[in-house]
Structure formats: structure tokens, C-alpha cells
PAZAPA-4460 file (N, C-alpha, C; in steps of 0.05 Angstrom, whole numbers, plus 32768, in hexadecimal, padded with zeros to 4 digits):
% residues 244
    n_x    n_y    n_z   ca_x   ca_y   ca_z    c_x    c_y    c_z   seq   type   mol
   8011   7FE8   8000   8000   8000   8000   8012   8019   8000     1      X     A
   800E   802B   7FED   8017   8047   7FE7   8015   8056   8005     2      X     A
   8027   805E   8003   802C   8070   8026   802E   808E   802B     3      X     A
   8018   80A0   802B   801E   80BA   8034   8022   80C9   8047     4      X     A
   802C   80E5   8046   802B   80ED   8058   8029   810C   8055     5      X     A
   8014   811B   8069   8003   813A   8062   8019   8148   8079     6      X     A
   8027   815E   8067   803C   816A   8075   802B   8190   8070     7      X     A
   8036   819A   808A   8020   81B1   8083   8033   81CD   808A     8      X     A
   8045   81D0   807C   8054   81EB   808B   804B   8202   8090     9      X     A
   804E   8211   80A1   8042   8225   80BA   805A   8234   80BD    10      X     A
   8054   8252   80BF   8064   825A   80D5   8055   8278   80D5    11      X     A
   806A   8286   80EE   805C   82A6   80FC   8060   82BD   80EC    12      X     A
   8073   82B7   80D2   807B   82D4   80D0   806B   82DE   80B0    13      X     A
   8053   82D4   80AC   804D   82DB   8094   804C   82FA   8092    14      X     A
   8055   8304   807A   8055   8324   8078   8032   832C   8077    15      X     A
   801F   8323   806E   800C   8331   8074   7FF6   8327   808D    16      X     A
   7FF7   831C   8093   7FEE   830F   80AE   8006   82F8   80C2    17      X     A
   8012   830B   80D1   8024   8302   80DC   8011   82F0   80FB    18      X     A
   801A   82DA   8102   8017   82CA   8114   7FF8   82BD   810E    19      X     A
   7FF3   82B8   80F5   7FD2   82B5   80EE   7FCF   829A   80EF    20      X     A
   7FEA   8283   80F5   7FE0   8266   80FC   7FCF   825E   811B    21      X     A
   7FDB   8279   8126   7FD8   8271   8145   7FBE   8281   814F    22      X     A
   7FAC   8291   8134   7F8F   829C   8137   7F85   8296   8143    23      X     A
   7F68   8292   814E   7F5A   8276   8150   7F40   8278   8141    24      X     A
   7F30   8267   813B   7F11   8266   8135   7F09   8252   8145    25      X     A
   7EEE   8258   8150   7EEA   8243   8162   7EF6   8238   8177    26      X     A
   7F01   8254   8184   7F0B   823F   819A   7F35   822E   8196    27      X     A
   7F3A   822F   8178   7F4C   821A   8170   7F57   8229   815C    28      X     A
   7F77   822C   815F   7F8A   8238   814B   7F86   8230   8134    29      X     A
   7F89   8239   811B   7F82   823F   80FD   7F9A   8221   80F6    30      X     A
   7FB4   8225   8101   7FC0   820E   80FA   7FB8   81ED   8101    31      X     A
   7FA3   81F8   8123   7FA0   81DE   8127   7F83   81D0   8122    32      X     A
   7F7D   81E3   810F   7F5C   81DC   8102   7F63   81CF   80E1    33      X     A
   7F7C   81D3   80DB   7F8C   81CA   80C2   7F93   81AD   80C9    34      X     A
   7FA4   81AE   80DB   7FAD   818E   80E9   7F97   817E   80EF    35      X     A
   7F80   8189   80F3   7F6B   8178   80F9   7F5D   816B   80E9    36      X     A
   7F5B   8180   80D2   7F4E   8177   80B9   7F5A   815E   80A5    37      X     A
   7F7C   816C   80A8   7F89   8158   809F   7F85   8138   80AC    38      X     A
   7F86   813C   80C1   7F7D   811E   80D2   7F68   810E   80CD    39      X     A
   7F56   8119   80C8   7F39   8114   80BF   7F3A   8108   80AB    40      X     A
   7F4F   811A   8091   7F50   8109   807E   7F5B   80E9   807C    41      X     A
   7F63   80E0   8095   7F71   80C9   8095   7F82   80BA   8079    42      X     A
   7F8C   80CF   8073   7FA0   80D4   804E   7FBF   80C6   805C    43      X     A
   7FC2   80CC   8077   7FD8   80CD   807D   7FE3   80D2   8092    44      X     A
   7FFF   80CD   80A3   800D   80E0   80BD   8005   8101   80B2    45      X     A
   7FF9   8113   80C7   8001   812B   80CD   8017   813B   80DC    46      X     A
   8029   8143   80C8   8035   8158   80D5   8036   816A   80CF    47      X     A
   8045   818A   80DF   8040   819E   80DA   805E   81AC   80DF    48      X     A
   8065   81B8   80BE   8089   81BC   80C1   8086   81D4   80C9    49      X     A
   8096   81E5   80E0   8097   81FA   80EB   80B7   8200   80F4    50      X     A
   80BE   821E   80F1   80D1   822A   80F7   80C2   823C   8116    51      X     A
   80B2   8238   8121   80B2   8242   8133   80A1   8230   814B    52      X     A
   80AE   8237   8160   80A9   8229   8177   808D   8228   817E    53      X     A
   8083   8241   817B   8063   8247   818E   8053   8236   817C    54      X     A
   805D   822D   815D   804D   8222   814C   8049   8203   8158    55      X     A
   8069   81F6   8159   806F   81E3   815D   8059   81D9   8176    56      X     A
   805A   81F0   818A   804C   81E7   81A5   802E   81DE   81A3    57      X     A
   801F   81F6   8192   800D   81F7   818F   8008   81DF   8182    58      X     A
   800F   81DC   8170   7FFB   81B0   815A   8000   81AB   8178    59      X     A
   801B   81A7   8184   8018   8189   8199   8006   819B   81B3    60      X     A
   8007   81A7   81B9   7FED   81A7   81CE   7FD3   81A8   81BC    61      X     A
   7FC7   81A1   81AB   7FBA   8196   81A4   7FB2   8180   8195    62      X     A
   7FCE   8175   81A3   7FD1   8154   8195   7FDB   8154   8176    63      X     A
   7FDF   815F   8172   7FF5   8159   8151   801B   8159   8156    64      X     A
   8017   8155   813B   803A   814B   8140   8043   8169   812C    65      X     A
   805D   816F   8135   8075   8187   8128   808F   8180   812B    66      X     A
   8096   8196   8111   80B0   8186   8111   80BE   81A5   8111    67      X     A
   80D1   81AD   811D   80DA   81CB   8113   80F1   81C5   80F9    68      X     A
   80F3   81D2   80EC   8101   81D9   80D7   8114   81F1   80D0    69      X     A
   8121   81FF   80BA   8135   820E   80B8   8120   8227   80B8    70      X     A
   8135   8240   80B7   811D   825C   80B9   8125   826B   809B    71      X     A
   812F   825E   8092   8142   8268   8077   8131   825D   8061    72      X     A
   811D   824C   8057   8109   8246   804A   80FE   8258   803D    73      X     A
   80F8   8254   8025   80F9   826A   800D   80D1   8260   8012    74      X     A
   80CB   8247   800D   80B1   8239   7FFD   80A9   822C   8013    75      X     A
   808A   822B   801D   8083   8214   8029   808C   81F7   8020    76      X     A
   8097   81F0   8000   809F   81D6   7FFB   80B4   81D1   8005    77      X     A
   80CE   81E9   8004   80E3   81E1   8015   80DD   81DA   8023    78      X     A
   80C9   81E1   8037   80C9   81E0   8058   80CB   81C5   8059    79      X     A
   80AE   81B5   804D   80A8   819E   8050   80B6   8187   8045    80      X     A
   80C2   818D   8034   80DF   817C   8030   80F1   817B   8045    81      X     A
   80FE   818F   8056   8107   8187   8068   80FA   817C   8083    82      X     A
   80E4   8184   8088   80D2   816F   809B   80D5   8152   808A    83      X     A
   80CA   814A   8075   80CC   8133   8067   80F0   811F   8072    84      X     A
   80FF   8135   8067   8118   8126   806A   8122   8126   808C    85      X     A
   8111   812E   80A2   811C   812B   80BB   8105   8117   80C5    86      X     A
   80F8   810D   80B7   80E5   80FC   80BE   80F4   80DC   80BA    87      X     A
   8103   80E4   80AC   8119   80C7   809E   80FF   80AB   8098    88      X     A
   80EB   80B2   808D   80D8   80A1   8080   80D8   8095   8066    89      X     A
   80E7   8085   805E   80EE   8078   8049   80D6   8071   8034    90      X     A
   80C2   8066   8049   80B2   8057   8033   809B   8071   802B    91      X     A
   809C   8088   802C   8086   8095   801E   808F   809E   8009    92      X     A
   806C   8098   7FF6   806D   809A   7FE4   8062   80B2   7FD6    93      X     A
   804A   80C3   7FE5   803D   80D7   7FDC   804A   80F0   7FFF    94      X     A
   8047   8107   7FF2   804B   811C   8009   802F   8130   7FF8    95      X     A
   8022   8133   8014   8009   814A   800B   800F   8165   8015    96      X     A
   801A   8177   800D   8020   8191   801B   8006   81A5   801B    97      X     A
   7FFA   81A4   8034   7FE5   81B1   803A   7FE9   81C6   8052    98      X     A
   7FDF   81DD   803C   7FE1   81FA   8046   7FD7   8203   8064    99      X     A
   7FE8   820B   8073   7FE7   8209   8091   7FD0   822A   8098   100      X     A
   7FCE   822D   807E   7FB5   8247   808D   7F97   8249   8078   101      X     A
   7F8A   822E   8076   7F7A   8221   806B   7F6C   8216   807A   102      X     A
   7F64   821D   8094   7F51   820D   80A4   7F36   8202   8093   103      X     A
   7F29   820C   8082   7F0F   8200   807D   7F10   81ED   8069   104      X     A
   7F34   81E0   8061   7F2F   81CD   8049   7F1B   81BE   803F   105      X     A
   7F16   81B5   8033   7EFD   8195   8035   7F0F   8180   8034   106      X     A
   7F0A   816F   804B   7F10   814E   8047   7F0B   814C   8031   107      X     A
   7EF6   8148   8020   7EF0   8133   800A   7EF9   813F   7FF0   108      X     A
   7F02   8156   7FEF   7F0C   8160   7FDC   7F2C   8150   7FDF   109      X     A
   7F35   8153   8001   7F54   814B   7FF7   7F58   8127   7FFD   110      X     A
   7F43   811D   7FF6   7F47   8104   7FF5   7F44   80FD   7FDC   111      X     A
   7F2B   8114   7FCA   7F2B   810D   7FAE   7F41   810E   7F9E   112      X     A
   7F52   8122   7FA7   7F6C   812E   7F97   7F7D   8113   7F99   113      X     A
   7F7B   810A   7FB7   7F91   80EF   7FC4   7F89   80E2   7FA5   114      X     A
   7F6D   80D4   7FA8   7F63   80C5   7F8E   7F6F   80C7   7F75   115      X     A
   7F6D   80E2   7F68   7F6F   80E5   7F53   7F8B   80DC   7F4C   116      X     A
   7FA6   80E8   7F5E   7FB7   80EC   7F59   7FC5   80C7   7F56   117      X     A
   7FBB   80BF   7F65   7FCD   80A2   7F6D   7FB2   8092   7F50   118      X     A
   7FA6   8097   7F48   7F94   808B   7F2E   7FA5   8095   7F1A   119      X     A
   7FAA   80AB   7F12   7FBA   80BB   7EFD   7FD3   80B6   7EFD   120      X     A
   7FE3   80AF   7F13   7FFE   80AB   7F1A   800A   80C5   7F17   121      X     A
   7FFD   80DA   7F1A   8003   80F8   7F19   801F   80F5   7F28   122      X     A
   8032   810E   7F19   8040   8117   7F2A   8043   8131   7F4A   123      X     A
   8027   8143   7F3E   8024   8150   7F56   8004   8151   7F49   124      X     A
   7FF5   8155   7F5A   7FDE   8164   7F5D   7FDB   817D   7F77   125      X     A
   7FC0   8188   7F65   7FB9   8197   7F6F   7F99   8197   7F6B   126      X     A
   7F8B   81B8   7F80   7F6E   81B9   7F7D   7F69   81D2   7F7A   127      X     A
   7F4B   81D9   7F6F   7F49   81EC   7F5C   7F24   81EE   7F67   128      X     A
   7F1F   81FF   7F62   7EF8   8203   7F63   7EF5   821B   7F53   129      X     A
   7EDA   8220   7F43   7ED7   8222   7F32   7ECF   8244   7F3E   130      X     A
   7EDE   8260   7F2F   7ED1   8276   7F32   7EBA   827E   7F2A   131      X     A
   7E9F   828D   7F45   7E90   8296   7F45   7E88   82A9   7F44   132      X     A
   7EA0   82B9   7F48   7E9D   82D7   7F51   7EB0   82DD   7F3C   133      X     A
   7EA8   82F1   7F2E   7EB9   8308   7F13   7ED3   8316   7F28   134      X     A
   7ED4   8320   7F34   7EEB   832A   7F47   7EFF   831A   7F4B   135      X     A
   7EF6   8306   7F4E   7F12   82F8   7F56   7F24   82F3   7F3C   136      X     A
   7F1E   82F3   7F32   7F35   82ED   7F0F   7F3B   830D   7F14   137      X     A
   7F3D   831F   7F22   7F4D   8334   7F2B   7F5C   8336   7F3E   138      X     A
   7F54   8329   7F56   7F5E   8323   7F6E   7F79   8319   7F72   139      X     A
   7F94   8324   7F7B   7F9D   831B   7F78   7FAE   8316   7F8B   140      X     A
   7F9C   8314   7F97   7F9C   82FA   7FBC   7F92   82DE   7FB6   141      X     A
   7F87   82DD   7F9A   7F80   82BD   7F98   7F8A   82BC   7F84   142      X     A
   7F91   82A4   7F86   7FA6   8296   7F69   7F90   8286   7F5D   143      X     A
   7F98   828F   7F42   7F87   8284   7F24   7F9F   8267   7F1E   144      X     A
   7F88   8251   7F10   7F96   823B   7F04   7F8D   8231   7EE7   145      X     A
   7F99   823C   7ED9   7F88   8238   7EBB   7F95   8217   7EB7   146      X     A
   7F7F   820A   7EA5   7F86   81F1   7E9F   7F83   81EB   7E83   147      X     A
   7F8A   81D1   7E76   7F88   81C8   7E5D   7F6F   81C1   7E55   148      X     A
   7F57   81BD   7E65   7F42   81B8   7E65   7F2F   81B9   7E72   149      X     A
   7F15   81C3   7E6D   7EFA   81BD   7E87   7F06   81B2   7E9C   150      X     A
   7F02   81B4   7EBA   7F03   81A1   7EC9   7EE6   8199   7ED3   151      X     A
   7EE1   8187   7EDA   7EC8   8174   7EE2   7ED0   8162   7EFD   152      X     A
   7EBC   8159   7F01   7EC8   8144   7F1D   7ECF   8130   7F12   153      X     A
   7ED7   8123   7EF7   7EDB   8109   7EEB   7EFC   810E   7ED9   154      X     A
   7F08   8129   7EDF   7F1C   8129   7ED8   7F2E   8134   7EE8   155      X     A
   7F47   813D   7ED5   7F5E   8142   7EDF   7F72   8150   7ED1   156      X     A
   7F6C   8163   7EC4   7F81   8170   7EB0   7F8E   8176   7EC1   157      X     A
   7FA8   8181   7EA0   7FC6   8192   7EB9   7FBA   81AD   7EB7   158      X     A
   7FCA   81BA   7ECC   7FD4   81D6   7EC4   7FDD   81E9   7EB5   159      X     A
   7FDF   81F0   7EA6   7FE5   81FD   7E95   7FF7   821E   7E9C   160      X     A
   7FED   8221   7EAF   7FFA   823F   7EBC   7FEB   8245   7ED2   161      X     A
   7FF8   8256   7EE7   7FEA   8264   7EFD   7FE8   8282   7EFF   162      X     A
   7FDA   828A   7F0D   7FDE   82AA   7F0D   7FC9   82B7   7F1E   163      X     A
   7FD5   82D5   7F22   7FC7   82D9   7F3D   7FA4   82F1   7F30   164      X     A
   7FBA   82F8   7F0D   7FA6   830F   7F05   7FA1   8300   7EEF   165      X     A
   7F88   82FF   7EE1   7F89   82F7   7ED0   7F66   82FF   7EB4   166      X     A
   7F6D   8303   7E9A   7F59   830C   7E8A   7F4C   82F5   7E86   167      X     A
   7F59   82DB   7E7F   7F48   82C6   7E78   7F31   82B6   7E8A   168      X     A
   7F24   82AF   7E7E   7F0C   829C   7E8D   7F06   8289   7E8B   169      X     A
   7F0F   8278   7E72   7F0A   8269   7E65   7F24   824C   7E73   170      X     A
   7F16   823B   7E84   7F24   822A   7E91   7F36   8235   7EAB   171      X     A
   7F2F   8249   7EB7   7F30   8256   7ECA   7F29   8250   7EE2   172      X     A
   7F40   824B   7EFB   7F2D   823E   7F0D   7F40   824E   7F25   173      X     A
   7F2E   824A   7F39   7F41   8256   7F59   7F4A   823F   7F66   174      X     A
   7F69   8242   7F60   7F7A   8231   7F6D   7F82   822F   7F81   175      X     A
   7F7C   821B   7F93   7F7E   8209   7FB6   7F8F   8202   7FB9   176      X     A
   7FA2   8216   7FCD   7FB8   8206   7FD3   7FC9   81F1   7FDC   177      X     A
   7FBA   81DC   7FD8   7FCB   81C3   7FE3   7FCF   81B3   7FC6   178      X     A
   7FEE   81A2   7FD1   7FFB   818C   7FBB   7FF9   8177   7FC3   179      X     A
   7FF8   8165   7FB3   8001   814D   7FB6   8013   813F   7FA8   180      X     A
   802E   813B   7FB7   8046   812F   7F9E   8055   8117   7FA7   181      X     A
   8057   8111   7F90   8067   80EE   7F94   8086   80FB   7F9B   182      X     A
   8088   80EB   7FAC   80A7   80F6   7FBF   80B7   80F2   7FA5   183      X     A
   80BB   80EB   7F98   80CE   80EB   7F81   80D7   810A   7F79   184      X     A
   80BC   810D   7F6D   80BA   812A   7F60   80BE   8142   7F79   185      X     A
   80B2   813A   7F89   80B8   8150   7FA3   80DB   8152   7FA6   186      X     A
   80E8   8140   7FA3   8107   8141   7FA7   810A   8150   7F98   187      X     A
   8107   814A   7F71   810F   815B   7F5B   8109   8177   7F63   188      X     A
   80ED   8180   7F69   80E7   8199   7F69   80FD   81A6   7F7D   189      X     A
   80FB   819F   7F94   810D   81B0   7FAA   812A   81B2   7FA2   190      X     A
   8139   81A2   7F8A   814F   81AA   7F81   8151   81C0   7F63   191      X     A
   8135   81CB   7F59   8134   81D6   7F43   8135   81EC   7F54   192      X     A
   8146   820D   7F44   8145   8224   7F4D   8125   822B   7F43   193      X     A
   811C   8245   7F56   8107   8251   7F52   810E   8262   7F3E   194      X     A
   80F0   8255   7F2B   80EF   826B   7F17   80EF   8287   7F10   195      X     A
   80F2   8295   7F03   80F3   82AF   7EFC   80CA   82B5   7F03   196      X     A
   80BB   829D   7EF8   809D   82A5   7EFC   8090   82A3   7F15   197      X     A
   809D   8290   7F21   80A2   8288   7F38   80A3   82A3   7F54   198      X     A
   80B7   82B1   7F4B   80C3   82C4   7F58   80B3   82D9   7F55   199      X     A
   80A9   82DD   7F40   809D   82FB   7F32   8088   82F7   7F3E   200      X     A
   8072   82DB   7F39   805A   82DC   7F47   805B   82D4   7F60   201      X     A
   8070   82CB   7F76   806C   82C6   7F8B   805E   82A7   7F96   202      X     A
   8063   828E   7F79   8055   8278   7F78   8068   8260   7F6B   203      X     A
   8065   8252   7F85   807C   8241   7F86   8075   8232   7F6E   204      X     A
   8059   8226   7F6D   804F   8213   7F5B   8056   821C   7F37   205      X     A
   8068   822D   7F35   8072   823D   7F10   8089   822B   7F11   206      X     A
   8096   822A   7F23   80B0   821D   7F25   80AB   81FF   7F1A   207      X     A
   809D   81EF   7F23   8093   81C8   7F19   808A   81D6   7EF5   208      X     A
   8075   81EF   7EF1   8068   81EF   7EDA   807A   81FF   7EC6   209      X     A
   8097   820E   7ECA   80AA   8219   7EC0   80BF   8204   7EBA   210      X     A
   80BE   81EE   7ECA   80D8   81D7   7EC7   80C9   81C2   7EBE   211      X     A
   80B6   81C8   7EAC   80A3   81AC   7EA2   8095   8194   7EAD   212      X     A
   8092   819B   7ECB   8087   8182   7EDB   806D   818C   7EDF   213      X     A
   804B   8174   7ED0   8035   8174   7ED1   8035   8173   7EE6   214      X     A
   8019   818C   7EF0   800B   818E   7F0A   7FF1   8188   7F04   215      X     A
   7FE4   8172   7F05   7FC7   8175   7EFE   7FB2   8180   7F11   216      X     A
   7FA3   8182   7F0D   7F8D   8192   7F1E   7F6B   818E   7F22   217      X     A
   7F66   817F   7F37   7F49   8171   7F3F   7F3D   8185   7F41   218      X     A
   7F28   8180   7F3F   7F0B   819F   7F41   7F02   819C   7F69   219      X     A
   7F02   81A9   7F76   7EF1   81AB   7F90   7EDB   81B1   7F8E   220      X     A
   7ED3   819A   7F99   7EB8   81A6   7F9C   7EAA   81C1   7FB7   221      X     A
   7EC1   81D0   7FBF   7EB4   81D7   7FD9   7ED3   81ED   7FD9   222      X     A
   7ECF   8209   7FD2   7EE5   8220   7FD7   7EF2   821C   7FEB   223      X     A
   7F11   8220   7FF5   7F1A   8226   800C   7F1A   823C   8011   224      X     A
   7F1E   8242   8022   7F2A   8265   8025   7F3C   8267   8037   225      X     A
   7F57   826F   8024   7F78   826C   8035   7F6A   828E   8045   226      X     A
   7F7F   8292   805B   7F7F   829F   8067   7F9B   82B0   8065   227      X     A
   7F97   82CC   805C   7FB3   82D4   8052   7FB6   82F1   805C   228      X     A
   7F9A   8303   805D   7F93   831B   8066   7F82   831F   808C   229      X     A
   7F86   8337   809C   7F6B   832B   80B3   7F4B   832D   809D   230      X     A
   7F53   8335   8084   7F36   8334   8083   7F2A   831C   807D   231      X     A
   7F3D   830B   8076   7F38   82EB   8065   7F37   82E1   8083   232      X     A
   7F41   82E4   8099   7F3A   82DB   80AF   7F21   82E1   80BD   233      X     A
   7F1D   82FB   80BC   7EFC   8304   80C6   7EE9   82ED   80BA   234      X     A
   7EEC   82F0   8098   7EDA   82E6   808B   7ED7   82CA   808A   235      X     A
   7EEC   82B8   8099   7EEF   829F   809C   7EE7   8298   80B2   236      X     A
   7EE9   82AB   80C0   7EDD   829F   80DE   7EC3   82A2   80DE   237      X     A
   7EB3   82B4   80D7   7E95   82BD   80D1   7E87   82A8   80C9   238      X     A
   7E9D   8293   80B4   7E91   8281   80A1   7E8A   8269   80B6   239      X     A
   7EAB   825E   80C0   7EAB   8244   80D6   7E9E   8247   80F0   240      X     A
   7E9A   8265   80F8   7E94   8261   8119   7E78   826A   8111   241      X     A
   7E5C   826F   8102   7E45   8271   80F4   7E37   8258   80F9   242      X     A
   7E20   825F   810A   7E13   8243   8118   7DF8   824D   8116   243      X     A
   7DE2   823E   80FD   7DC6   824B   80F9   7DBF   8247   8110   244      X     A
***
């Protein structure tokens, strides 16, 4: 049996919402409503790669596992490559890097992706839901994922490009930050320099689609909403702590 494992890097110093893992909604830090979800998905071990201590504390007082890591990390992928390699776990075969300020993921979205990807023998996947709102193909706090084709719940096209502004509409979708990659390819990537598009747009994922490695991309059925601004936090908490 194929062996994963959901690695979720975190840390305090994001430039526009600094210390936003350790928020709370409900009662329960933003990072440890991520670790929970992750758990739920029963995809895999949870861990949570962190360069800082209060992070580290926080999963294990509420029962998750951390690993601290370097503070010099360019990419959440670095990060989780080196959690990966201090884990000294030989036999895995898939690593899911799921975004540590994503509390409302959907399980069944990231078990469909699990699906797709190990059916496809994909090298990375990713997830995508379909824009509703005209604004957001302006927005450029949400990342656009144009693809080779329709997506539907019965497929799996690649990527084709990402972007944060964008005119087109046509196979246009709002892209969810979590991967899923066969440790193979996760090695290659973390030794390719970051791209020139990479750099310009601030998105690690140009670097796999600039060095020719397919990312394909499952449809969600159910938006996340990363948390990146306090207003994406107001508006996230309104959503989860909302009891008819």
C-alpha cells in the first residue's frame, strides 16, 4: 500500500498578517483547525513544519505533531522537504503540502485530489473551484489557474499557467492551495532554482510549470478561503463560528 504523508508549513512572520496561525476561530488556533482537518482526512501522518516555537507548542498542546525547521526558507515546499527529510521516512510515497492558514479546507475535496492523483499517477496535483464572482479574475490576493481543458468532477487536466490578474475566462478557475507530490518529484523540484515567474509573481507553483513538470488540477467542490489579510480573517470567522 502507497504511503502518505500531509506536511503543513506554518510560521509567525507573514508580512501581511503576522502571527495569523496562532488566531483563533472557535475557540482553536487557525493552524490547529488545519491539523485537524488534515486528520480527519485520514490521507495520512500529520505534521506541521515550523520555524517557530509558539507554533511548534501550539499543534502539540492540542495534540498534533511539529517539527521545527530552518528560518532561511524561501517556499513553504522548502520548508516541507526539510521536515520530510528529518522525518528519515523511507517508505513514503506521496507528500500532501497543505496550507497552514486554510482552516475551512474540505476533507472530500482533499481525498478526491488523493484519488485522482494516485489513478493518474500524476506527478503533482492540485485544486481549483470554479469562479463566481467577476472580481476575483482582478483580485490579486487570489491566484487564478488556467487549464488545458473544462474541468468537471470526472477529470483532471494540467495546468497550463497561474496568475494572480488575469483577462481570460475561458478555463479559469480559483486556485486552492494545497499539493500533492510523489516524493520523487518533490526532491527534483526543491533542487530547481526559482523561476524568473516564479519570483515576479510571488508563486512557487511557475517554478514545476517553467521547468516542464505537469501539475494537474481536480475541480472542488466547496471554495477554501486562505487567510492572508485581517479582513479574510474577519470574513472567515463570520463564516465558521455562524450557528442558524
Amino acid at each position: 500500500m502507497q504511503k502518505t504523508l500531509i506536511l503543513i508549513p506554518s510560521r509567525l512572520s507573514a508580512s501581511r498578517l503576522p502571527n495569523k496561525p496562532l488566531l483563533k476561530i472557535n475557540g482553536r488556533s487557525i493552524i490547529s483547525q488545519v491539523v485537524k482537518r488534515a486528520k480527519e482526512s485520514k490521507l495520512g501522518k500529520v505534521y506541521v513544519a515550523t520555524e517557530d516555537i509558539e507554533i511548534l507548542n501550539e499543534v502539540k498542546k492540542n495534540g498534533g505533531q511539529a517539527i521545527i525547521t530552518s528560518n532561511k526558507h524561501k517556499t513553504g515546499t522548502d520548508r516541507i522537504f526539510e521536515c520530510l527529510t528529518k522525518l528519515k521516512n523511507k517508505n513514503v510515497d506521496y507528500v500532501i503540502n497543505l496550507q497552514g492558514d486554510e482552516p475551512n479546507i474540505d476533507i472530500n475535496d482533499l481525498k478526491n485530489l488523493y484519488k485522482f492523483t494516485k489513478k493518474n499517477n500524476s506527478d503533482i496535483g492540485t485544486l481549483a473551484t470554479e469562479i463566481k464572482n467577476n472580481s476575483i479574475y482582478k483580485n490579486k490576493n487570489i491566484v487564478k489557474v488556467i487549464t488545458n481543458f473544462k474541468i468537471n468532477n470526472h477529470n483532471f487536466p494540467y495546468a497550463k499557467d497561474f496568475k494572480r490578474i488575469t483577462n481570460l475566462k475561458q478555463n479559469v478557475y480559483h486556485h486552492i492551495g494545497v499539493y500533492i507530490y510523489k516524493v520523487k518529484i518533490l526532491k527534483k523540484f526543491i533542487k530547481l532554482k526559482q523561476s524568473k515567474n516564479e519570483i515576479k509573481n510571488k508563486l512557487e507553483q511557475m517554478r514545476a510549470v517553467d521547468n516542464g513538470i505537469k501539475i494537474n488540477v481536480a475541480l472542488a467542490n466547496k471554495p477554501s478561503i486562505g487567510v492572508d489579510t485581517m479582513e479574510d480573517f474577519v470574513a472567515l470567522k463570520k463564516i465558521m463560528e455562524y450557528k442558524p
